[in-house]
Each structure stands twice: as C-alpha cells, then as structure tokens.
C-alpha positions as CSV (number, residue, x, y, z in Angstrom):
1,X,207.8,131.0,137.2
2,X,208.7,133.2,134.0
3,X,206.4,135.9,133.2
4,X,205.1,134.1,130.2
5,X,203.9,130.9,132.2
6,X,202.4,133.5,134.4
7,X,200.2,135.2,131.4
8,X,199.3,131.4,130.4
9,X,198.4,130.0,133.7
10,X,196.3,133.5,133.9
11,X,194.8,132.9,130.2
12,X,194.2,129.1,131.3
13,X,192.4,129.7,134.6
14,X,190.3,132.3,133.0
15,X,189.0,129.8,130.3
16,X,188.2,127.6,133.1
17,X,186.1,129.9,134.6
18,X,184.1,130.9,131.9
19,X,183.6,127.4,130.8
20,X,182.2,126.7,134.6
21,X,180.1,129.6,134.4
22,X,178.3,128.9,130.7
23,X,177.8,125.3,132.1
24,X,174.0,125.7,133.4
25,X,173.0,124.4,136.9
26,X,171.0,121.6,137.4
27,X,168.1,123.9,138.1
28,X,168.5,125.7,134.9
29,X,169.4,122.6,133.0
30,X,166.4,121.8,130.4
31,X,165.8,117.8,130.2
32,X,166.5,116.5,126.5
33,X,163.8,117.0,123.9
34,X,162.6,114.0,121.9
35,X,163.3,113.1,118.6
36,X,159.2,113.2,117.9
37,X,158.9,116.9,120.2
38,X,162.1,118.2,117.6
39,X,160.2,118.1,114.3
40,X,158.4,121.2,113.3
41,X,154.9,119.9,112.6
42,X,153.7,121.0,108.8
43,X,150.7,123.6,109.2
44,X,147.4,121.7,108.1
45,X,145.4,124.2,105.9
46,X,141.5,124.5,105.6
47,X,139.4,121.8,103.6
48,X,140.1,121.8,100.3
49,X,143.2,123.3,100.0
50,X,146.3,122.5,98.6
51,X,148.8,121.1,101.0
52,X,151.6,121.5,99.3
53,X,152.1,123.9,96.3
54,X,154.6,124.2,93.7
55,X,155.9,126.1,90.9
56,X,158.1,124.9,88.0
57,X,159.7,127.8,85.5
58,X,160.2,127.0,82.1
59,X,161.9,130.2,80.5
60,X,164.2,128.7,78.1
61,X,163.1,127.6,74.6
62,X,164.8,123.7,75.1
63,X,162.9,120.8,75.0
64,X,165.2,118.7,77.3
65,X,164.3,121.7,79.8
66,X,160.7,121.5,79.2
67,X,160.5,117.7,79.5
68,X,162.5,117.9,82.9
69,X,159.7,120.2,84.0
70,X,156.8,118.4,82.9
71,X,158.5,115.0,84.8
72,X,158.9,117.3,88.1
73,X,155.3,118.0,87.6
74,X,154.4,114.6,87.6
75,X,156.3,113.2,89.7
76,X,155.2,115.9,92.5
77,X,151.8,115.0,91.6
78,X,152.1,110.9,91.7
79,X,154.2,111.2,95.2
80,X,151.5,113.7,97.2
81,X,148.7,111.2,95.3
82,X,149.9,108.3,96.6
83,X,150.1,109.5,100.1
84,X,146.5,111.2,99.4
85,X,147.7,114.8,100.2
86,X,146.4,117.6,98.0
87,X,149.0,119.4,96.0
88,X,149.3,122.5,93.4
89,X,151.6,122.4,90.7
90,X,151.7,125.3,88.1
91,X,153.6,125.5,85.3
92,X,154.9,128.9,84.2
93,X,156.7,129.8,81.1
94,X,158.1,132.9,79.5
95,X,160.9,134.0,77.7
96,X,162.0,131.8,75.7
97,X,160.5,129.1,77.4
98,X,156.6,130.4,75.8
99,X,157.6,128.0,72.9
100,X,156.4,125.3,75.6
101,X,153.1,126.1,75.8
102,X,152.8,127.8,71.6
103,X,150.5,125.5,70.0
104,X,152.6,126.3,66.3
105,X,156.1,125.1,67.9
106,X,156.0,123.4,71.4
107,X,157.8,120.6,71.1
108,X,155.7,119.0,74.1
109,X,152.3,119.5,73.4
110,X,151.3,115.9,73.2
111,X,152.3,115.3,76.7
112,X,150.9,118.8,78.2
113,X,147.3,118.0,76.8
114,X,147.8,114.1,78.3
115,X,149.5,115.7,81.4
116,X,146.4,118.1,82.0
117,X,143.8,114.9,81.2
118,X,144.9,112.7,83.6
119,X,146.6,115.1,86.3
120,X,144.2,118.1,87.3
121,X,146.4,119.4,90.2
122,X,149.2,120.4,87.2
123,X,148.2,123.7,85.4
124,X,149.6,125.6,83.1
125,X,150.4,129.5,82.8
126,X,151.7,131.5,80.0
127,X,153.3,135.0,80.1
128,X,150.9,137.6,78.4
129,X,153.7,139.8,77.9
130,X,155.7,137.6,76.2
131,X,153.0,136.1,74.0
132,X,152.1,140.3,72.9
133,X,156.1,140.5,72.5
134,X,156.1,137.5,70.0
135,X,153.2,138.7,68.5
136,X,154.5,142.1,67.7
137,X,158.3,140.3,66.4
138,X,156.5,137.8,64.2
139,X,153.7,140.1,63.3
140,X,151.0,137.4,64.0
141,X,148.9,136.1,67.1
142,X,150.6,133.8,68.8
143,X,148.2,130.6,69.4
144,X,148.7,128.7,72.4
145,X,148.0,125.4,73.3
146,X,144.2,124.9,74.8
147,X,145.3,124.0,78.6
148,X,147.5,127.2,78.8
149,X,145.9,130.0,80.6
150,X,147.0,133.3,80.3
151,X,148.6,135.5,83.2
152,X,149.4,139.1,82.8
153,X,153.2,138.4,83.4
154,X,154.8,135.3,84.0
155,X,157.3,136.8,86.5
156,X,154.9,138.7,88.7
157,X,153.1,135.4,88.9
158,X,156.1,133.8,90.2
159,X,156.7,136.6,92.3
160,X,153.1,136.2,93.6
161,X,153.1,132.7,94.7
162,X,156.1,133.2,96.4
163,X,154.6,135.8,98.3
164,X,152.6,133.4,99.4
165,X,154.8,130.7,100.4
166,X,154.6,128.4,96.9
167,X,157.8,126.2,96.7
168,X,160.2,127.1,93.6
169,X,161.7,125.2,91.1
170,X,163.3,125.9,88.0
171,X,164.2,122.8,86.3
C-alpha cells in the first residue's frame, strides 16, 4: 500500500469512528417528540388584555402607503375578530407620513374616522415632534384629525412597544 492510501484509509477509519461515537446509545437515545409536543404554545396573558399587538408605521407622505396601512389594520383586526382573540393595533405616523393623520391634507381621513367607528382595537398616534416641526415650517398649528392622539415622539413610541414585545410593520 502507497503511503497515500495509507493517509486515506487512516482519514477514513477515523471518520468512522467519530461517526460511531456521536451516534447516541440506546440508553441515551431520546424517543421522537410529537408533532403537537413541538409547537411552542403562545403565552395566554391576563383578562382583558390584548393577545396579540401590532404596530403599523406610516412615515412617508403617500397615500398608496397610508391606504396599505390602514388595510393591514383591518385586516389584523377582522382575522383576530373572527377567531374572537383580542388584538392591539396602533397606528403611528411621523415624518412625512403626519400628513395621514393632518386634518388640512390627509388624504385618508374619511376612512380613519370610519376605521376608528367601527374598529376600536385600531388607534391612532401622531408624532408631537413632528406636528411642533410643521408648525414652526408653516408658521401655523397644525390640526389633526379628531381620532389622532398625540405622543411625545413617534419613534420612541415605536421603540417602546417594541420593548415590550409589540409586532412591527411598516407597510
């Protein structure tokens, strides 16, 4: 035998082995686990509170954007609905995506104000800092439409709820 089909018999015989001795015995062998023991079971929370929570960011001054948004919303809330789970949904704009919830030029107001009649779990949050921004560039209050609710800044709120293990989308 040539010293090379030495080295690979050698190389061979010593993946052999450690295969072997990776395999576990039977005693150490763990039976299977079910299909039904596999799935992670979702955390219930205390009465009354939101199984499922979601945010939706609107920063972009687009309607296509902010109608995408509003469907997510809905859609969210009609799917935990039906299945009679509690769910969250807030709506945050800022940036350029304030013109959403500006009662002078959102060009979706019609559907917030129905949105926040006939879906409660939906809210919807605007970014103080932005609204004092556009205040101070357009030298005027900025009015905002009467479901909006004002948070200090829109990104710290998003940072918040993520903190606290809200799910994030950004249609």
């Amino acid at each position: 035998m040539t010293r090379f089909n030495k080295l690979i018999a050698a190389m061979v015989m010593g993946l052999v082995a450690s295969a072997l001795l990776a395999t576990p015995t039977a005693t150490q062998a763990k039976p299977p686990v079910s299909t039904a023991e596999a799935k992670t079971p979702t955390p219930k929370k205390s009465a009354g509170e939101a199984q499922h929570r979601l945010m939706l960011q609107v920063d972009t001054n687009d309607a296509a954007t902010m109608n995408l948004a509003l469907n997510n919303a809905a859609n969210v809330d009609q799917y935990y609905g039906d299945r009679g789970e509690p769910v969250e949904i807030e709506v945050i704009a800022f940036g350029p995506g304030l013109h959403m919830l500006r009662d002078d030029t959102s060009p979706v107001k019609d559907r917030i104000k129905s949105m926040a009649e006939n879906r409660p779990s939906v809210q919807f949050k605007a970014c103080g800092n932005t609204q004092e921004n556009m205040s101070k560039v357009e030298k005027k209050k900025i009015p905002l439409v009467a479901q909006a609710s004002v948070v200090p800044s829109g990104v710290v709120r998003i940072m918040e709820l993520q903190e606290q293990g809200w799910s994030y989308i950004r249609p």
